[in-house]
N, C-alpha and C positions, 0 to 999 in steps of 0.2 A: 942320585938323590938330591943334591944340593942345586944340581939344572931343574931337577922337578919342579921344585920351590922356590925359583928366581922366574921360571914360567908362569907357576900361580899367581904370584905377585904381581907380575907385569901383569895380567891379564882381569886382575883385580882391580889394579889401578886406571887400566883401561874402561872398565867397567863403569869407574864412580867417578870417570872424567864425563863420561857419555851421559851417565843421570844429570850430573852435575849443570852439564850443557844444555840440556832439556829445560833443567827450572829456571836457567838464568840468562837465556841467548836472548840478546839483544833486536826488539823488534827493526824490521827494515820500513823506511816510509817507501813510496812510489818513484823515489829518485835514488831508491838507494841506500840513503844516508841511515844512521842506525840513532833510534828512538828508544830513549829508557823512559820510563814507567812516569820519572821528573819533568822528562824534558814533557810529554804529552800533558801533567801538571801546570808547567809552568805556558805551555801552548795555549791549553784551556783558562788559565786566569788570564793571558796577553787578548781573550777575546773577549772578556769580561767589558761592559760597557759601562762607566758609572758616570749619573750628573747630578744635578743639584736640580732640583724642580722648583718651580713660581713657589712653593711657601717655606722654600730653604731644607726639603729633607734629600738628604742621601739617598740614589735611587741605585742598584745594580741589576743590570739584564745581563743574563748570560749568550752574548752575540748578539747580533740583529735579529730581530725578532722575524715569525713567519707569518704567526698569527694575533689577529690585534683586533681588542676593541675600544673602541672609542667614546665615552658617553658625556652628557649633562653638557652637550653644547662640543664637545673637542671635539668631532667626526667632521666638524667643518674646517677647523683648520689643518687634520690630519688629511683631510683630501688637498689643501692647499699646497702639499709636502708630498704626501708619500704615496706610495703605491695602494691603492683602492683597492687591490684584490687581496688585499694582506688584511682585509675586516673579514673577522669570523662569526660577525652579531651587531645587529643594530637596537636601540629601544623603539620600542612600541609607538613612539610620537613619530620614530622618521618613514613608518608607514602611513602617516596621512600624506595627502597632496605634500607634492615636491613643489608645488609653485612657489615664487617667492626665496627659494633658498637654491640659488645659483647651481653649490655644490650638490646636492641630492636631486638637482633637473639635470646636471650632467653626469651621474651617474645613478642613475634609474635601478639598477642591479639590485644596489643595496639593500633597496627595499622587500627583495626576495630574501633578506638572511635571516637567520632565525632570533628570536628577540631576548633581548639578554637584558632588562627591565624597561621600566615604563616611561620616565624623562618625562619633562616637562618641569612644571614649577612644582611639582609632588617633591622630583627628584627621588625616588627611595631606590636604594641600591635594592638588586635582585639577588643576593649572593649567589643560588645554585644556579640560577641560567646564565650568569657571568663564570661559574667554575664549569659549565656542561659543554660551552665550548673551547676550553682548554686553551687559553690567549696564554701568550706569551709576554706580555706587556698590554698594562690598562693606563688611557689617557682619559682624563678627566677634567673638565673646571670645574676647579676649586680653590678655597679659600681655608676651609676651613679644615688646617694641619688633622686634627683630633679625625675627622670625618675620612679624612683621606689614608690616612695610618688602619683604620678599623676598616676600608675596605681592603687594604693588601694584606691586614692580618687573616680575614677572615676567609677569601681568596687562596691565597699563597703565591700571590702572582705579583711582581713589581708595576705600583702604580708613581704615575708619572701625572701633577700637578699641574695645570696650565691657567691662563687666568687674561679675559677682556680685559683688563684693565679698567679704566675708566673713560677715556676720551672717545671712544668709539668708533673712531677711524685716527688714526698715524698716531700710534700709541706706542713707549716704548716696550711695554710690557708683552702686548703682541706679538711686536718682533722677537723677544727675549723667548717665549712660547714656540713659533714657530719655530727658533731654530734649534730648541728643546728637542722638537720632533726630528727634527733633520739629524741631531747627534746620535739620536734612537733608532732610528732607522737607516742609518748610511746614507743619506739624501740630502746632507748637509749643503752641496752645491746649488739644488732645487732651492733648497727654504732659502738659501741665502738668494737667491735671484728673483724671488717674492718679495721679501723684504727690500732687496735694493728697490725693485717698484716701485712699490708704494713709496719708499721713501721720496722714490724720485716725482712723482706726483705731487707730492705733499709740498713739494721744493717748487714745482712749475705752479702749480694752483698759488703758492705765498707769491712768486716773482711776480705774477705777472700783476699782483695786486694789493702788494707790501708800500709801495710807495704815491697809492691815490688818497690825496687830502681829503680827511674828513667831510669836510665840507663842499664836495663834488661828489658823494655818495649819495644814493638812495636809501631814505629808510626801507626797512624791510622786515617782515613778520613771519614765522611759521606758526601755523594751527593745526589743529585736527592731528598731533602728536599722537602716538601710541604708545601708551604705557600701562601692560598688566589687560591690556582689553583697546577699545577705538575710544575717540574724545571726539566730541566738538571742535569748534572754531577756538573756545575758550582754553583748549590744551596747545600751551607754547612749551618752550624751551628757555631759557638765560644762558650766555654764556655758550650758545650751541654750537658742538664742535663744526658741523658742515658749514656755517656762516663765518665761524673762526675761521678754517681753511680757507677761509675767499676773504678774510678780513673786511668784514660785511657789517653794515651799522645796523645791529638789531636792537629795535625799541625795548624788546624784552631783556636788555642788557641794565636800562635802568631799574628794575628790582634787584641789580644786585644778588641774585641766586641762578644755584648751577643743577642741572636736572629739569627733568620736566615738573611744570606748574599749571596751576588750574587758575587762572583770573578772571576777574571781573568782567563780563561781555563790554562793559559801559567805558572800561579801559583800554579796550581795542578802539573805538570812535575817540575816544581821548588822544591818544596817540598818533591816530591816522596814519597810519607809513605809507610809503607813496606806493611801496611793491610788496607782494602779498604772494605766501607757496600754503598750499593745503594737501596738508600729506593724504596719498589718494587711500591712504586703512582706514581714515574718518570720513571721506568725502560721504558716507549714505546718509551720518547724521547730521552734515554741513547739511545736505540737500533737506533733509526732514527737518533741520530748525528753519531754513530757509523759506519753507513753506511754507511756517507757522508763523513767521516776522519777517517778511521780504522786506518793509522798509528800514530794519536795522542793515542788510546786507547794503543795500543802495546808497545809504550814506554813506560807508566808508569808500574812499578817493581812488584807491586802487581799482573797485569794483567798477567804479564810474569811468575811470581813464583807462580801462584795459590792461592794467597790470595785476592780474591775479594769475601763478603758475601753481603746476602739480609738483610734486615730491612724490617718486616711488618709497614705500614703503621697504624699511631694511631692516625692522626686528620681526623676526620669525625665529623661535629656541636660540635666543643671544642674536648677536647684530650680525647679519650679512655687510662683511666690512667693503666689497668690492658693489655690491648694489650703495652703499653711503658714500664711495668713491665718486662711483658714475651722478650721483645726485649733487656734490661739492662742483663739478663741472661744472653740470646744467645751472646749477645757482649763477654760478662766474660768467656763464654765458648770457643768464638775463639781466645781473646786475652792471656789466660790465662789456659791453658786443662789440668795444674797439680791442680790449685787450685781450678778447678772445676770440676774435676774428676768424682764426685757423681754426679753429673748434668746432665738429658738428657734434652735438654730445650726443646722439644716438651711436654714430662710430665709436667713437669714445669710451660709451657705455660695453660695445663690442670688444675692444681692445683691451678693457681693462676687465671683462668676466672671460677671455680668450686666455690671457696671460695668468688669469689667477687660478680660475676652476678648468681650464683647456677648452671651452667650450663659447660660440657667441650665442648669448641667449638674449639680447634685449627684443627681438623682434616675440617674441613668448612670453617675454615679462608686460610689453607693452599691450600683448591678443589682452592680458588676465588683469590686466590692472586699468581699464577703462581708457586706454590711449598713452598710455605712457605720458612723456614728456609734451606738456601742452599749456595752452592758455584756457583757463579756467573761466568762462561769462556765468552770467548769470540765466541765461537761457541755458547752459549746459547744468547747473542746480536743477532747473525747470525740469531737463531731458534723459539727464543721463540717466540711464537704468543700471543698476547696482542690485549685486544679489542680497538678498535677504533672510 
């Protein structure tokens, strides 16, 4: 009797070892090693990625993301970074023509994805077609905290802050952006090899033109600016970062004001600069004031002595920074042909949309933009045909 029930027992206890081992056997990973329930816990926070975006919020992704959209301008420095095929949505504005924005003529795809709002200067967040393709991380410029908090609320998706700054080419805020995206996406070696670029640009453009006196300078003038729409001849700049990059003596530097400006026609002949660029997004209404007052263009000295050049245009949805790159050359190259001697800024222009968007596009920028890089007469006012 007493063996009976030393057998029950064992075989009892055998029993509630076996359930026992069921509810609590320690999983195995792929090597082996054994995984409790913490360690997969603490595996999943170790992937957890958290930064600090352009208007200072705390952002956390859970891992690098798969899928991403990009809107109100960041789809262009998100192609400057990371993998293209990681956009699940684009807005409604990047299915117009891609001419003119480097990044969207090098990847033409995009424009096949489905649209996740409208973009543009409306700007209005779409909430459902931004939650109907399920991103994993939303990039955005923006400024404005309040704005940007109400779209991850609304969402449920971490959005991620980015911001032009202001100087509109070799800004450090750009830099601080792109490599935003580099931390977000694992691509931190890419953003950071853009950024060295540019930087290093910014450093050969000052060299080779930081130490020419004043007074061996050519004045110089941009017109026909673009801001919010095309300008005339009367739309300059002050303070213009592409001129700054070439440390360039802009007449417009005497008003003392930064941004584009509308002045006085009668202060352009006041000024007279010896050299003259006409950003080619105004050139239809240079031509039609031209028209209507040939002898105001004829006075000014530049028109007369052959120093009038083009300026491709490089605001299209925010500044195309690698088209205002290739333009701070072409400047250095007219204001300055000893110190930039080695310089064709059509290669140039190659090399520097090759390294940033992967792609050389100037010979397509120059088919859609009236000639690219050129001297500007006054028989080309007379000639050139511009769409309308």
């Amino acid at each position: 009797m007493k063996k009976r029930i030393i057998s029950l027992l064992m075989i009892m206890c055998m029993a509630m070892t076996l359930l026992t081992g069921c509810g609590s056997k320690p999983a195995n990973d792929a090597e082996g090693e054994v995984k409790t329930e913490a360690d997969s816990e603490a595996k999943k926070a170790s992937e957890k990625i958290t930064v600090t975006d352009m208007v200072g919020r705390e952002v956390t992704i859970d891992g690098i993301p798969e899928r991403v959209v990009a809107n109100n301008g960041a789809l262009r420095f998100y192609c400057y970074v990371a993998d293209v095929d990681k956009i699940v949505g684009v807005e409604q504005i990047e299915k117009k023509s891609s001419m003119g924005r480097p990044y969207a003529m090098a990847n033409p795809s995009l424009a096949e994805l489905p649209i996740v709002g409208q973009g543009g200067a409306s700007n209005t967040d779409n909430y459902e077609q931004v939650i109907s393709v399920n991103p994993d991380v939303i990039f955005v410029i923006g400024t404005d905290k309040a704005k940007v908090d109400t779209l991850q609320d609304k969402t449920g998706v971490p959005v991620v802050a980015l911001t032009y700054g202001d100087v509109t080419i070799f800004d450090e805020e750009v830099y601080e952006s792109l490599k935003l995206i580099g931390k977000v996406m694992g691509d931190e070696e890419r953003a950071n090899e853009v950024v060295e670029y540019m930087k290093a640009c910014k450093n050969d453009l000052n060299d080779r033109t930081k130490d020419i006196p004043n007074d061996k300078k050519s004045s110089v003038y941009i017109g026909a600016v673009s801001h919010r729409g095309a300008h005339g001849i009367e739309s300059t700049r002050g303070n213009y970062p592409i001129f700054n990059a070439v440390n360039a003596k802009n007449v417009a530097d005497e008003t003392d004001t930064t941004g584009v400006i509308m002045i006085d026609k009668e202060k352009l002949i006041e000024w007279n600069p010896d050299k003259l660029f006409i950003d080619l997004g105004g050139i239809q209404l240079v031509q039609e004031d031209y028209k209507k007052n040939p002898e105001y263009y004829k006075s000014l000295n530049a028109f007369k002595n052959g120093e009038v050049y083009s300026q491709l245009p490089y605001n299209w949805y925010w500044t195309n920074i690698e088209i205002a790159m290739s333009n701070a050359y072409y400047v250095g190259k007219v204001l300055y042909p000893e110190q930039f001697e080695d310089i064709v800024p059509e290669e140039k222009a190659d090399e520097i949309y090759k390294t940033i968007v992967g792609k050389e596009l100037y010979s397509d920028i120059k088919e859609a933009y009236y000639g690219g890089f050129q001297k500007i007469t006054l028989e080309d006012l007379e000639n050139i045909e511009v769409e309308n």
